[in-house]
C-alpha positions in Angstrom: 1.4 0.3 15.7 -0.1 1.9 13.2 -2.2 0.5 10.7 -2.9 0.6 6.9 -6.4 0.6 5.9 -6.8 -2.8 3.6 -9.7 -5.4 2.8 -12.4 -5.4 5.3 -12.5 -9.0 6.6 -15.1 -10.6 8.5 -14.3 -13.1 10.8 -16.6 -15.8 12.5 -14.5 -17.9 14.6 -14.8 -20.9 17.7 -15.0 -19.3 21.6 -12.4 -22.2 21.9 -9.8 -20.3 20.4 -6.7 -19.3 22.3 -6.9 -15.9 23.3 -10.2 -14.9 22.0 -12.2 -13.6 25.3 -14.3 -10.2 25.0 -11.3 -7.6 25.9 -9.2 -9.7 23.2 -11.8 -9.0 20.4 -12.0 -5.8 21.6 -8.3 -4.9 21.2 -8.0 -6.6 17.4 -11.1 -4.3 17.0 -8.9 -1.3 18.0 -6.0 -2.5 16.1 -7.7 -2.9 12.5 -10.4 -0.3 12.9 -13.0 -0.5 10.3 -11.3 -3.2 8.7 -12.4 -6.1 10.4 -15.8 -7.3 12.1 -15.1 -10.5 14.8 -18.1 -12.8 15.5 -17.3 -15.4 18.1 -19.8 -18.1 17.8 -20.2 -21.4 21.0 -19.4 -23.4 17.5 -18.5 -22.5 13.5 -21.2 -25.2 12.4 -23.6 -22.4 13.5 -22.4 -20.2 11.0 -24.5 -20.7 7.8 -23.9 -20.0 4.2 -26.4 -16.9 3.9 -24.6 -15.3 6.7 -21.1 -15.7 4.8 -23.0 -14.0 2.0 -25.1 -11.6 3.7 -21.4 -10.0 4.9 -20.1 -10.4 1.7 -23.3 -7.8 0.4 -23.3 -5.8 3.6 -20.1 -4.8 4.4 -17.1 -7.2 3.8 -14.2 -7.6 0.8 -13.8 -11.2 2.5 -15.2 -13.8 4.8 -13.3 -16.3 6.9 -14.2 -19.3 9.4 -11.9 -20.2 12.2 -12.7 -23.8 13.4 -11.5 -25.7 15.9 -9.1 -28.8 15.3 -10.3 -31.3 12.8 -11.8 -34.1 15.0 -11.9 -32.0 18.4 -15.0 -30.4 17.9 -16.8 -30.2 21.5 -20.1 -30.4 19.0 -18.8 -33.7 16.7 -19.0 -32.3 13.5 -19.5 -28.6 13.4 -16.3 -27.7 12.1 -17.0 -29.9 9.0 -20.7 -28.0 9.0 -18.7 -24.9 8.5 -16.8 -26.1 5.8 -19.6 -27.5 3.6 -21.5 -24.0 4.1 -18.0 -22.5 3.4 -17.5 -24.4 0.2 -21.3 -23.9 -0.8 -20.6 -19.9 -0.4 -17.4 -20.5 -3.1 -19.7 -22.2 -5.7 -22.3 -19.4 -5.6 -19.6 -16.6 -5.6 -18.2 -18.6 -8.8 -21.7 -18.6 -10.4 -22.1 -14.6 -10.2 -18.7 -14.1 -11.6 -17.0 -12.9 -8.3 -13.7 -14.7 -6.8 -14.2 -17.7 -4.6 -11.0 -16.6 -2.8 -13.0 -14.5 -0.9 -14.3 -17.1 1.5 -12.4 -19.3 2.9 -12.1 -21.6 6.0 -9.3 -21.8 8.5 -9.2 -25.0 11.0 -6.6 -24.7 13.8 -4.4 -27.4 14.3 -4.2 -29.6 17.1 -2.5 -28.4 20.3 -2.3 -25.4 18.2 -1.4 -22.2 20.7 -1.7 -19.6 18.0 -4.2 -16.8 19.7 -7.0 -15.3 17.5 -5.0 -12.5 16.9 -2.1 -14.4 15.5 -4.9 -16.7 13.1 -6.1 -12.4 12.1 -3.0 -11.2 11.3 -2.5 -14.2 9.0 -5.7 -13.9 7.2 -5.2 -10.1 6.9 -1.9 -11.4 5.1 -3.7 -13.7 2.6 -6.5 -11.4 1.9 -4.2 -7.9 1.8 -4.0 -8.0 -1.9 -7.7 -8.5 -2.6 -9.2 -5.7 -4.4 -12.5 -4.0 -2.8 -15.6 -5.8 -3.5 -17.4 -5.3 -6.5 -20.7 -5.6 -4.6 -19.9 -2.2 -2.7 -20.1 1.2 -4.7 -19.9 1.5 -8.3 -18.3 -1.8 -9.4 -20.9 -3.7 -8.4 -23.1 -2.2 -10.9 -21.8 -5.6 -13.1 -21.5 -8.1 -10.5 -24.5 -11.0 -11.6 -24.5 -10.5 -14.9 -23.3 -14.1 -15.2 -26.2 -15.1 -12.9 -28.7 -13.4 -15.3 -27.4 -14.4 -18.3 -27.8 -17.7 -17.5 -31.9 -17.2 -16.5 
């Protein structure tokens, strides 16, 4: 399969997902080339609102969470961590003027089978119609302005 360069997605995502082991990430790695950076984390409560944003500066068009099931959490509560630091990334995006759509979180389902490849390929979906990320070249020459204006 051959693939069509799109948005550059950067994924943080449970070790409890189905299908997610070292040669898995590897393969979607192949498969989406440049195009996608995988993080596998013990638990997506680690995953903290400055490194959703630090992508978003770096290197990605958009940042995703993948949880595990609401209430099956090995760590209690970490999946509602994540989504707090999710929602918290949203409201800043907002602030500088930038879409909040480019964050977002994803909780698998309970006795969901889906394999992290099947949870990329349907983020890749949502996101494929996001324009590149005015924080990377010459667009993001304007990006803040709100934040300043409001100093």
């Amino acid at each position: 399969m051959i693939h069509k360069p799109g948005p550059v997605l950067c994924l943080f995502y449970c070790q409890n997902t189905p299908k997610s082991g070292e040669k898995d990430r590897q393969a979607l790695e192949k498969k989406y080339g440049k195009d996608i950076h995988l993080y596998p984390m013990p638990c997506s409560g680690r995953v903290e609102t400055l490194h959703v944003l630090r992508s978003l500066e770096e290197f990605a068009d958009a940042v995703y969470v993948l949880t595990c099931p609401q209430g099956s959490c090995r760590y209690f509560e970490g999946n509602r961590k994540a989504k707090k630091r999710v929602e918290a990334a949203r409201s800043i995006l907002e602030a500088i003027g930038m879409k909040r759509e480019r964050v977002g979180t994803v909780f698998r389902l309970k006795d969901d089978k889906r394999t992290l490849e099947q949870h990329v390929d349907e983020i890749k979906r949502i996101i494929k119609d996001l324009p590149p990320s005015p924080v990377h070249g010459e667009e993001g020459a304007g990006v803040g302005e709100a934040f300043q204006e409001q100093q």
